[in-house]
Residue frames as a rotation matrix with the C-alpha (Angstrom) as fourth column:
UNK 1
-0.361 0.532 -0.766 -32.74
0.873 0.481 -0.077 22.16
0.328 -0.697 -0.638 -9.75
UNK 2
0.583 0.747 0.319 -35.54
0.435 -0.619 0.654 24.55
0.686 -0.243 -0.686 -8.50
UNK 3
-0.353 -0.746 0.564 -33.95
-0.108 -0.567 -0.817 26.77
0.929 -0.349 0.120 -5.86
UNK 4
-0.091 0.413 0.906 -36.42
-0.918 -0.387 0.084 25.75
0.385 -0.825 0.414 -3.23
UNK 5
0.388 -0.226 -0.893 -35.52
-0.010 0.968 -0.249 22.44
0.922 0.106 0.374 -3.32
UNK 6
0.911 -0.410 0.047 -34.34
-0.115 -0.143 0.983 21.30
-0.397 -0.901 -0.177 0.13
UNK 7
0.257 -0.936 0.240 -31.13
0.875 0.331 0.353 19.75
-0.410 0.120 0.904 -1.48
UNK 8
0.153 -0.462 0.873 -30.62
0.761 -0.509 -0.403 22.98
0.631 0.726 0.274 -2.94
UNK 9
0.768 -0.019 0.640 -31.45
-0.428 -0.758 0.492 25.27
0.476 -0.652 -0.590 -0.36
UNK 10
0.889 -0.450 -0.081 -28.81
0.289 0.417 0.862 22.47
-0.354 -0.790 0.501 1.76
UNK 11
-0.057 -0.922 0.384 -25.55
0.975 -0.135 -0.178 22.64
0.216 0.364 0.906 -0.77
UNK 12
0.235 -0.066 0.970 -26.08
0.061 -0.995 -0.082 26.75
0.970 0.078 -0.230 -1.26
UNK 13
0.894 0.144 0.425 -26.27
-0.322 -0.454 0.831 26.64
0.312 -0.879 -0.360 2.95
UNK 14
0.798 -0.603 -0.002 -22.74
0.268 0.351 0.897 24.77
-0.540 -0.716 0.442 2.99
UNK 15
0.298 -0.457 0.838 -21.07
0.693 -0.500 -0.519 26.85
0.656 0.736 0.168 0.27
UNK 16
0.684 0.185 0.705 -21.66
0.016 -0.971 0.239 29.55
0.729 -0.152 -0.667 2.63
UNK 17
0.890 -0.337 0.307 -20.10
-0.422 -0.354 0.835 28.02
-0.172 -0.872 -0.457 5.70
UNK 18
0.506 -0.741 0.440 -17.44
0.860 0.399 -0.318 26.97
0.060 0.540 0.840 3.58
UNK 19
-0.256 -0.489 0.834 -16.27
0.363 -0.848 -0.386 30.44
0.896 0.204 0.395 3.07
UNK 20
0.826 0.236 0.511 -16.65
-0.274 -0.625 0.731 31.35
0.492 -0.744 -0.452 7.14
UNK 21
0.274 -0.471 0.839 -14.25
-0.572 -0.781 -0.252 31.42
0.773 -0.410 -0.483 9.35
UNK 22
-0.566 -0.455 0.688 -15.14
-0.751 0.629 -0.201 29.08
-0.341 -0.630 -0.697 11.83
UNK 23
0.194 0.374 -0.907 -16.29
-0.892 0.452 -0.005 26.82
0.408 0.810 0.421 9.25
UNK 24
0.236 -0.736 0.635 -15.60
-0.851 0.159 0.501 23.06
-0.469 -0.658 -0.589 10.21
UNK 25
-0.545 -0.626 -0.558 -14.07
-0.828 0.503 0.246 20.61
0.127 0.596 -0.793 8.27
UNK 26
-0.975 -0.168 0.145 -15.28
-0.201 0.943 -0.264 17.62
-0.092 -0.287 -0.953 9.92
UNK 27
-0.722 0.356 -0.593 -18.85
-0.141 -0.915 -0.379 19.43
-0.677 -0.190 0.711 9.45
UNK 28
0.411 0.356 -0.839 -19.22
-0.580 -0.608 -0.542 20.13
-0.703 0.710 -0.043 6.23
UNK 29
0.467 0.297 0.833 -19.27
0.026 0.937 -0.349 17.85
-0.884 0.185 0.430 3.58
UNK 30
0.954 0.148 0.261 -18.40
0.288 -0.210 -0.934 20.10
-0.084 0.966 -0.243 1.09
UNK 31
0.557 -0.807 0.195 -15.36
-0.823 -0.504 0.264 21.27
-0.115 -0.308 -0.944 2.38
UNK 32
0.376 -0.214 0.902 -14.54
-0.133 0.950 0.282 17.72
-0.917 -0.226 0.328 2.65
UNK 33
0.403 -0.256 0.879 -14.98
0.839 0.487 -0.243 17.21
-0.366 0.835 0.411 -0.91
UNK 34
0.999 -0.024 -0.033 -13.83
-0.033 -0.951 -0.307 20.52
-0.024 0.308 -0.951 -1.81
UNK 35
0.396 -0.865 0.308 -10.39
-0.860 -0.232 0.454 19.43
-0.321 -0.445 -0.836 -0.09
UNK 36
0.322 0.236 0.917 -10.51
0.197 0.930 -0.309 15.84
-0.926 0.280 0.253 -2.08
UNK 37
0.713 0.107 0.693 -10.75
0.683 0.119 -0.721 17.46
-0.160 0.987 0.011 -5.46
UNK 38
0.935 -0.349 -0.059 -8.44
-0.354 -0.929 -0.110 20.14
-0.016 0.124 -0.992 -4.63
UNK 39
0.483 -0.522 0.703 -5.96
0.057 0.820 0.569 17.17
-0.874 -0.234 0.426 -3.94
UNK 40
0.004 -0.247 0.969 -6.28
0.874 0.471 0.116 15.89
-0.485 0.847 0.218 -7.75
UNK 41
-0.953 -0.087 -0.291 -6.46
-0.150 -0.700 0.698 19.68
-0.265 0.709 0.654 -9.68
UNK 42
-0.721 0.634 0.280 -10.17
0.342 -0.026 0.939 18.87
0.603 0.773 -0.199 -10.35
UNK 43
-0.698 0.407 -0.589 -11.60
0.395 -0.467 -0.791 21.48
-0.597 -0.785 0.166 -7.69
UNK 44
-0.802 0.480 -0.354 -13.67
-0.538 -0.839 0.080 23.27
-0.258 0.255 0.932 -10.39
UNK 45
-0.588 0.743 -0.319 -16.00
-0.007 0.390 0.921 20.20
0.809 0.543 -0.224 -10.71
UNK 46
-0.562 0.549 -0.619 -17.54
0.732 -0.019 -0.681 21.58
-0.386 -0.835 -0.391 -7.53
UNK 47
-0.637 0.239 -0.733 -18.74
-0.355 -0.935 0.003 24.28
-0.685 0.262 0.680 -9.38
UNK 48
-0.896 0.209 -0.392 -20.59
-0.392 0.044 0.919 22.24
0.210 0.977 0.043 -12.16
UNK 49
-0.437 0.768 0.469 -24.37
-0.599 0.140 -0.788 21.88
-0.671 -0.625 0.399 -11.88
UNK 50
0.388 0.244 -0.889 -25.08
-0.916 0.206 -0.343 20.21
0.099 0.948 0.304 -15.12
UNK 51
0.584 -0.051 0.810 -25.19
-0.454 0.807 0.378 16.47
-0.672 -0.589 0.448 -14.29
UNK 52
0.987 0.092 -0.132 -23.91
-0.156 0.338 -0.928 15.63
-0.041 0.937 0.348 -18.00
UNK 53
0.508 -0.849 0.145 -20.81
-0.618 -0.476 -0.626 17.75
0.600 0.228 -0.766 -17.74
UNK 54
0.311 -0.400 0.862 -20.21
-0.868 0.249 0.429 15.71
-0.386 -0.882 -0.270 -14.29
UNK 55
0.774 0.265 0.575 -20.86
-0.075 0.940 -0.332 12.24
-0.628 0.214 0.748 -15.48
UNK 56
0.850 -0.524 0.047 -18.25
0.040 -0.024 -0.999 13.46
0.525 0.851 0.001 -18.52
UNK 57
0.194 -0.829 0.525 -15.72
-0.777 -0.456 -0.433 14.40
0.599 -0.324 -0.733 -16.24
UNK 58
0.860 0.449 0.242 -16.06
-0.509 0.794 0.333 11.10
-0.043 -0.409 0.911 -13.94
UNK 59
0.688 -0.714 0.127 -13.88
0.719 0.695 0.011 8.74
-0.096 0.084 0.992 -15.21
UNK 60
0.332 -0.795 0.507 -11.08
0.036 -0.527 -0.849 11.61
0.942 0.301 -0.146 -15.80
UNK 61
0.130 -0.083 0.988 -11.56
-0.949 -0.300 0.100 12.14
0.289 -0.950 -0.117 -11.74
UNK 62
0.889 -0.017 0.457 -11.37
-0.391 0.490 0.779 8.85
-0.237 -0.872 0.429 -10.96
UNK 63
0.708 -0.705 0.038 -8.05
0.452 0.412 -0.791 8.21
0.542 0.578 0.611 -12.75
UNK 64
-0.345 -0.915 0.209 -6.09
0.092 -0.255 -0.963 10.56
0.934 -0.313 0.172 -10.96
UNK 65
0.440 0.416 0.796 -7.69
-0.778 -0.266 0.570 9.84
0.449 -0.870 0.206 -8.04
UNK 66
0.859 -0.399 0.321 -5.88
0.348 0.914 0.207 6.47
-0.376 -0.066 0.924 -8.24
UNK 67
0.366 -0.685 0.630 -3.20
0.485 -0.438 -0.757 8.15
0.795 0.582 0.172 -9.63
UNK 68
0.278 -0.107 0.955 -3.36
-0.888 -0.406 0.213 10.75
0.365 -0.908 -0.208 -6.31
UNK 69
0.706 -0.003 0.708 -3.07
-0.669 0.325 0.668 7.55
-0.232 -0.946 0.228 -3.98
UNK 70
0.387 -0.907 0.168 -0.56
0.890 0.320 -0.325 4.72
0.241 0.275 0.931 -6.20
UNK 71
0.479 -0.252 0.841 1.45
-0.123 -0.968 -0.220 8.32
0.869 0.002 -0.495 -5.59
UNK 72
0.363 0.452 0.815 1.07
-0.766 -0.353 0.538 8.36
0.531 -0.819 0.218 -2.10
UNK 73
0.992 0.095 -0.077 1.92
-0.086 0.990 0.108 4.63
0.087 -0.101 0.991 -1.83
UNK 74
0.515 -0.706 0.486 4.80
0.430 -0.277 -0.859 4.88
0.742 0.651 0.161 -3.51
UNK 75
0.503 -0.105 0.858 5.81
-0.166 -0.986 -0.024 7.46
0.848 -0.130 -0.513 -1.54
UNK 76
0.306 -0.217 0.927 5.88
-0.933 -0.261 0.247 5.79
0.188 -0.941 -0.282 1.79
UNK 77
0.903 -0.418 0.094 7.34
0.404 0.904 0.140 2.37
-0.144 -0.088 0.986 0.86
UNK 78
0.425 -0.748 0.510 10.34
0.288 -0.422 -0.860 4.78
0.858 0.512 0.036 -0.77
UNK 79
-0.320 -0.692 0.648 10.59
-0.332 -0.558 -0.760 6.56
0.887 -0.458 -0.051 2.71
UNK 80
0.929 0.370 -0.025 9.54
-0.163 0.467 0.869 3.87
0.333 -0.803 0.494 5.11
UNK 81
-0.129 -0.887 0.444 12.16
-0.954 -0.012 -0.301 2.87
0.272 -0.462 -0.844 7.35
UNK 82
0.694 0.350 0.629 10.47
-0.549 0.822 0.148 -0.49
-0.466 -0.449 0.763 8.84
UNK 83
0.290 -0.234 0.928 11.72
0.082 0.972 0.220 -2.74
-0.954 0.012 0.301 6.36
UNK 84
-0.271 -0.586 -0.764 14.47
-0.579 -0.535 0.616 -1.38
-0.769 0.609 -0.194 3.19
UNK 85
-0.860 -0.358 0.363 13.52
-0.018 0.734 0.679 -4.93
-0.509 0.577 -0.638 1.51
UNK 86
0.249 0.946 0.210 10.23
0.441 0.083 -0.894 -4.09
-0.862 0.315 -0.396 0.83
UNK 87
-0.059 -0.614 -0.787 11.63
-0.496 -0.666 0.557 -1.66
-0.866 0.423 -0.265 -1.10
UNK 88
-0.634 -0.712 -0.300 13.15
-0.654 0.288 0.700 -4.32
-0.412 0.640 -0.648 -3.39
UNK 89
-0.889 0.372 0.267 9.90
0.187 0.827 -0.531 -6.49
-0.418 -0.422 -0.804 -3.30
UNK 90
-0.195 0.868 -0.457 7.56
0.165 -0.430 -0.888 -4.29
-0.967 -0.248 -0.059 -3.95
UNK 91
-0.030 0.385 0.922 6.03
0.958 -0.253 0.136 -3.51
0.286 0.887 -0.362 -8.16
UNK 92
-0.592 -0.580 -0.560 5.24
0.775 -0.599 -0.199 -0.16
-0.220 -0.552 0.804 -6.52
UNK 93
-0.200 0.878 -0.436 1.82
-0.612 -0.459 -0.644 0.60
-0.765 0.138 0.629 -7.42
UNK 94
-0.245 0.296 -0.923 1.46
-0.918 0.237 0.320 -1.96
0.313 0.926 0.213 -10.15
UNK 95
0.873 0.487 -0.027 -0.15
-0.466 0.850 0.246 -5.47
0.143 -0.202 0.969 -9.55
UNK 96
-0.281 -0.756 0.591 2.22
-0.695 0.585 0.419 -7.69
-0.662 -0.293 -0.690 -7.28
UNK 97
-0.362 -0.360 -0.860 3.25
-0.753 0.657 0.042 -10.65
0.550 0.663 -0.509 -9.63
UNK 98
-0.960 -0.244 0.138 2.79
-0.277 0.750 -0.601 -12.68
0.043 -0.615 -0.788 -7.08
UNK 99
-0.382 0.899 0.216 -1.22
-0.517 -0.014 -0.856 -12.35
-0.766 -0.438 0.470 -6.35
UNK 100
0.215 0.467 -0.858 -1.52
-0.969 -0.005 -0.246 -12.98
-0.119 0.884 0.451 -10.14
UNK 101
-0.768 -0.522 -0.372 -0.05
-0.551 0.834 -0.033 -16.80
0.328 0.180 -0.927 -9.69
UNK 102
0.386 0.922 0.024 -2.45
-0.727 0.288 0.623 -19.18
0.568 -0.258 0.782 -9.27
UNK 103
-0.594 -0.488 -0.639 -1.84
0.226 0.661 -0.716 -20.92
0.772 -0.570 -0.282 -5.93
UNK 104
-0.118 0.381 -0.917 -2.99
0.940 0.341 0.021 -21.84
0.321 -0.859 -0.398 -2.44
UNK 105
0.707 0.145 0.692 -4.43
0.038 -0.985 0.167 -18.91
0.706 -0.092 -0.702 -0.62
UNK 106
0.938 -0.313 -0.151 -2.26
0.234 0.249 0.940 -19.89
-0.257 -0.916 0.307 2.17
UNK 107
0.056 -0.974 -0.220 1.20
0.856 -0.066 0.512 -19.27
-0.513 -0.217 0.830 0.47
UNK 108
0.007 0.053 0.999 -0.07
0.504 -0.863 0.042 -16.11
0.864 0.503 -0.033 -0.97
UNK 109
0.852 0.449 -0.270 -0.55
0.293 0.018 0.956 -15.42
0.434 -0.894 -0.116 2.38
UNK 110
0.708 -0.663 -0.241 2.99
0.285 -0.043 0.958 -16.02
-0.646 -0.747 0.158 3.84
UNK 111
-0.329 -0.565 0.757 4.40
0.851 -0.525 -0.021 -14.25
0.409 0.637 0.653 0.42
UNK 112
0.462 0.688 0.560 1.97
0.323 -0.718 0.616 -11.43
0.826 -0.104 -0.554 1.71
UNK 113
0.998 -0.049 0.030 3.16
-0.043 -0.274 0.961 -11.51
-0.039 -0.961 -0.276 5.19
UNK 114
0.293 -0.953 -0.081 6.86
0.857 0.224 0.463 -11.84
-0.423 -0.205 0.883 4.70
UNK 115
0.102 -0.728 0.678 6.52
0.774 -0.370 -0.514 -9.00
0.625 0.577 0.526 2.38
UNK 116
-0.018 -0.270 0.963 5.84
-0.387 -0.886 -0.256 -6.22
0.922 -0.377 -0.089 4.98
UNK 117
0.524 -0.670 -0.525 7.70
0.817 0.569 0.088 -8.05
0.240 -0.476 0.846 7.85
UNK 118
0.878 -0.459 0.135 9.74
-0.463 -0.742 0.485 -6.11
-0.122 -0.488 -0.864 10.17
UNK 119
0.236 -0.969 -0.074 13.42
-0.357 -0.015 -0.934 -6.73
0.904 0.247 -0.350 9.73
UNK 120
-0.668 -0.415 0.618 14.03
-0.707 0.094 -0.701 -7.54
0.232 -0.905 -0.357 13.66
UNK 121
-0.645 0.437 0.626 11.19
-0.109 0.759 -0.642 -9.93
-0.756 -0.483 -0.442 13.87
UNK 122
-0.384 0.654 -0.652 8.99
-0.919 -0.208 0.334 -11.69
0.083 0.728 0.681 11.84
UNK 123
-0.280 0.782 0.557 5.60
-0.446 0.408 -0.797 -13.56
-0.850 -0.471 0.235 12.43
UNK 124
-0.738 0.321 -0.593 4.13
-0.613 0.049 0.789 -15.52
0.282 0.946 0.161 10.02
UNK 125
-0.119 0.507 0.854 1.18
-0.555 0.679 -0.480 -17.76
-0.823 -0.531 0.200 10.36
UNK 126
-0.383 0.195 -0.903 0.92
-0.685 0.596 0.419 -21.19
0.620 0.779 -0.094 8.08
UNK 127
0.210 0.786 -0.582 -2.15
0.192 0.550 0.813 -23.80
0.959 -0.282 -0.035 9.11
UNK 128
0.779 0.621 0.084 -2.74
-0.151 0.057 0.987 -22.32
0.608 -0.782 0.139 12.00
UNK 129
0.296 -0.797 -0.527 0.94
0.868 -0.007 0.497 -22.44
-0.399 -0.604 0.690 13.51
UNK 130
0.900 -0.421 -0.112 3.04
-0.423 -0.906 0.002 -19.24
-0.102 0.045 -0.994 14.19
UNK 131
0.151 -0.989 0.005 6.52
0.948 0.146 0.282 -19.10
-0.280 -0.038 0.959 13.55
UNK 132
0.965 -0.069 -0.253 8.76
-0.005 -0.970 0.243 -16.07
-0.262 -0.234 -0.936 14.73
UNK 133
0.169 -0.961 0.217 12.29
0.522 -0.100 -0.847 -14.73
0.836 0.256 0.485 13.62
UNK 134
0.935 0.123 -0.334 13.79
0.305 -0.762 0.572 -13.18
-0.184 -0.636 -0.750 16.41
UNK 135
0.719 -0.625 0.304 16.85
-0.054 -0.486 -0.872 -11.09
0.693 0.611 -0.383 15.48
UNK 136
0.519 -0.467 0.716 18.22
-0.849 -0.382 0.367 -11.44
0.102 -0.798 -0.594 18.93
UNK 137
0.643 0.061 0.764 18.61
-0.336 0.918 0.209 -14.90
-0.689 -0.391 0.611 18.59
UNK 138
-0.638 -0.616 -0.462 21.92
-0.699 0.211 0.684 -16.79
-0.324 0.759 -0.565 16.63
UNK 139
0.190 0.593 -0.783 19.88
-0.941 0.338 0.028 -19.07
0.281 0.731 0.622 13.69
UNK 140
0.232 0.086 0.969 19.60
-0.761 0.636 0.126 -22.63
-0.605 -0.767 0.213 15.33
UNK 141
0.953 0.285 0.104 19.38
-0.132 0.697 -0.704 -24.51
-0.273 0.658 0.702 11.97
UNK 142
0.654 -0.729 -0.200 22.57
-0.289 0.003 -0.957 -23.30
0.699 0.684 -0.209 10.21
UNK 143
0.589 -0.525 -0.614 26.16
0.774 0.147 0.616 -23.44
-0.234 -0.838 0.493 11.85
UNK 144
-0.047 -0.426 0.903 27.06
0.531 -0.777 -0.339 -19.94
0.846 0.464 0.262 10.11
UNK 145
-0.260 0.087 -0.962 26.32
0.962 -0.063 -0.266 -18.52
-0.084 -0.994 -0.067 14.07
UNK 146
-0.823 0.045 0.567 24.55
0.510 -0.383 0.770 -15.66
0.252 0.923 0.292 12.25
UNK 147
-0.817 0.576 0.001 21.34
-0.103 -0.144 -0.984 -13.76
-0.567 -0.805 0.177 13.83
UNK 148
-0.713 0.519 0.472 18.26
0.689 0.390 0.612 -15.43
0.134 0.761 -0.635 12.49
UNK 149
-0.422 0.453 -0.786 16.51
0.117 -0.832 -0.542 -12.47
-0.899 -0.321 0.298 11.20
UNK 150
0.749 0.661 -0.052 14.48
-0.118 0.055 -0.992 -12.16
-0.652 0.749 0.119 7.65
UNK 151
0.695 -0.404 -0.595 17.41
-0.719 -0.399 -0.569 -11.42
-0.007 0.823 -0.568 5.81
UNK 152
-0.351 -0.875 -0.333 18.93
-0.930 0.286 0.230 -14.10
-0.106 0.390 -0.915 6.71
UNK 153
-0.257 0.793 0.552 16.25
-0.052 0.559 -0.827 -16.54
-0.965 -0.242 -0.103 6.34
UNK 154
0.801 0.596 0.066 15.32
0.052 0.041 -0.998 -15.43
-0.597 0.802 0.002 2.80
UNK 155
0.875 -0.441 -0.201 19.00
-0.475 -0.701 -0.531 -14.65
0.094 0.560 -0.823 1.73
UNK 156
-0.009 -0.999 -0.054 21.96
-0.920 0.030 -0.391 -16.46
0.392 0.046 -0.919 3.51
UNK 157
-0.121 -0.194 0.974 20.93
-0.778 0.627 0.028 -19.56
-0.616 -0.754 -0.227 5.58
UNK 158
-0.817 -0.444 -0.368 22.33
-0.573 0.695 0.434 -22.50
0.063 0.565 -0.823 3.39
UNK 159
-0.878 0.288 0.382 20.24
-0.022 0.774 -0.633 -24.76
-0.478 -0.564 -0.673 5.17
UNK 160
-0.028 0.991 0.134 17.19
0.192 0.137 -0.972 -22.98
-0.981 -0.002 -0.194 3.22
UNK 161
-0.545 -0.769 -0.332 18.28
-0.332 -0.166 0.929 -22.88
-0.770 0.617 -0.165 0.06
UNK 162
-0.602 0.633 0.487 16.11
0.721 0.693 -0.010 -25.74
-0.344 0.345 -0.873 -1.24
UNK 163
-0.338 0.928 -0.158 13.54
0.859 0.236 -0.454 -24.18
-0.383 -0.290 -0.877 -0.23
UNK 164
-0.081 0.013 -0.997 13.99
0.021 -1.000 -0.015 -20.39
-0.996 -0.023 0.081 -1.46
UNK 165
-0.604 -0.787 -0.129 14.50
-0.151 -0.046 0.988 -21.55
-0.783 0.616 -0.091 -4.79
UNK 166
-0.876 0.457 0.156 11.77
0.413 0.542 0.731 -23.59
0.250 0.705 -0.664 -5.15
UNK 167
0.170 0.897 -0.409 9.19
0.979 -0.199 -0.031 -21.24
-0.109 -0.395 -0.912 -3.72
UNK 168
0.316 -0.085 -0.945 10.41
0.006 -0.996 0.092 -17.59
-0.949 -0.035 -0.314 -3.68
UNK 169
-0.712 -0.393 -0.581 12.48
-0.167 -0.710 0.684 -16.87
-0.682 0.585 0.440 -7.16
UNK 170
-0.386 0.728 0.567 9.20
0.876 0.098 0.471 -17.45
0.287 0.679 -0.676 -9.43
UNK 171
0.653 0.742 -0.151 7.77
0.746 -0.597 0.295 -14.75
0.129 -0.305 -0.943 -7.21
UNK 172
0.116 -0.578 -0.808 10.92
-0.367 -0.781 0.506 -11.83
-0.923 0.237 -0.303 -7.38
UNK 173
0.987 -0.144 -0.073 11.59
-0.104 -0.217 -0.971 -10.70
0.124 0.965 -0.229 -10.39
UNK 174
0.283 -0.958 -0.049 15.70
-0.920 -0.257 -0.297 -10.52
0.272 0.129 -0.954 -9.46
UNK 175
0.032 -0.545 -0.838 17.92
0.050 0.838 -0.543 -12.87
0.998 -0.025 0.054 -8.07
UNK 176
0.905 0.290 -0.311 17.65
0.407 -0.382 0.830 -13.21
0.122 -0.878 -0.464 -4.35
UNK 177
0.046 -0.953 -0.300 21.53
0.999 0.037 0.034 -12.27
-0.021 -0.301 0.953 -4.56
UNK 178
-0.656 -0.588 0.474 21.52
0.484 -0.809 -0.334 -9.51
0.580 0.010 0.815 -5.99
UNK 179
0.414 0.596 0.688 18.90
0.087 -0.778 0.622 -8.23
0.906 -0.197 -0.374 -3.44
UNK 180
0.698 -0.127 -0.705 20.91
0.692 0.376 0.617 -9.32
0.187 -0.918 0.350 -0.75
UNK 181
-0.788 -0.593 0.164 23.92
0.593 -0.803 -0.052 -6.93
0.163 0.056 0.985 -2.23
UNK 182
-0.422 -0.019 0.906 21.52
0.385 -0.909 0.161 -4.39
0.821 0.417 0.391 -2.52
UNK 183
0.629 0.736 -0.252 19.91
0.265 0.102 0.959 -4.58
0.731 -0.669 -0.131 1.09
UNK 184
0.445 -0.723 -0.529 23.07
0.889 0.282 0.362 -5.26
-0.113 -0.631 0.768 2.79
């Protein structure tokens, strides 16, 4: 591109205030992306003017961009505190099993919402009715006198059995037991 080009004359003017001092981030576009690509290791395609070379490089950048953020994901289900069972629940950056079943949007839904549930309480909505766990509370259904909290809802209350069986173990890969050992 001609050098008197506005778009040229613009990038060449935010190179510069890249490299100032009181440069700002929030600013400057390039910095922006400068701090993006510096992320994935592929900072030196800021430097390439040759659309070709870009276009070639492309799909390499967007790979470990996805790569940079399934990462990242990862990361903070591993060191979330909220809820340990996600943990067990989770594919971890790979397509949930679950989305890939072909069912009602509605119990993808409450497979969705149970999965990132708080341990101490959990909301769920099906047609339009809430329904709440409250950990403070002993479980009303069973007679096991037990606080009715996720884990025991999806794991120990007899009473749902039936129902866990015939709805939840298609969608985990384990047994719900042995997540229960491993939660507990």
């Amino acid at each position: 591109m001609d050098s008197s080009r506005l778009p040229k004359i613009c990038i060449q003017r935010l190179k510069a205030l890249d490299k100032w001092s009181g440069n700002k981030i929030h600013y400057n576009w390039y910095t922006q992306l400068k701090e993006k690509l510096s992320k994935v290791g592929m900072i030196h395609i800021i430097n390439y003017e040759n659309p070709d070379i870009i276009r070639k490089e492309l799909p390499n950048l967007v790979e470990k961009y996805v790569n940079h953020h399934v990462s990242k994901d990862v990361e903070s289900v591993l060191n979330s505190n909220y809820n340990k069972m996600y943990r067990c629940l989770s594919a971890l950056g790979f397509k949930e099993s679950y989305l890939q079943i072909h069912c009602s949007l509605s119990k993808r839904r409450i497979l969705s919402q149970l999965r990132i549930s708080n341990e101490n309480r959990f909301k769920f909505f099906f047609k339009g009715n809430l329904y709440t766990l409250e950990t403070g509370e002993n479980c009303t259904i069973c007679n096991l006198q037990k606080p009715e909290n996720l884990i025991h809802f999806l794991l120990n209350c007899p009473i749902y059995s039936s129902c866990r069986k015939k709805y939840l173990t298609k969608y985990i890969d384990r047994s719900l037991d042995e997540l229960g050992a491993q939660i507990l």
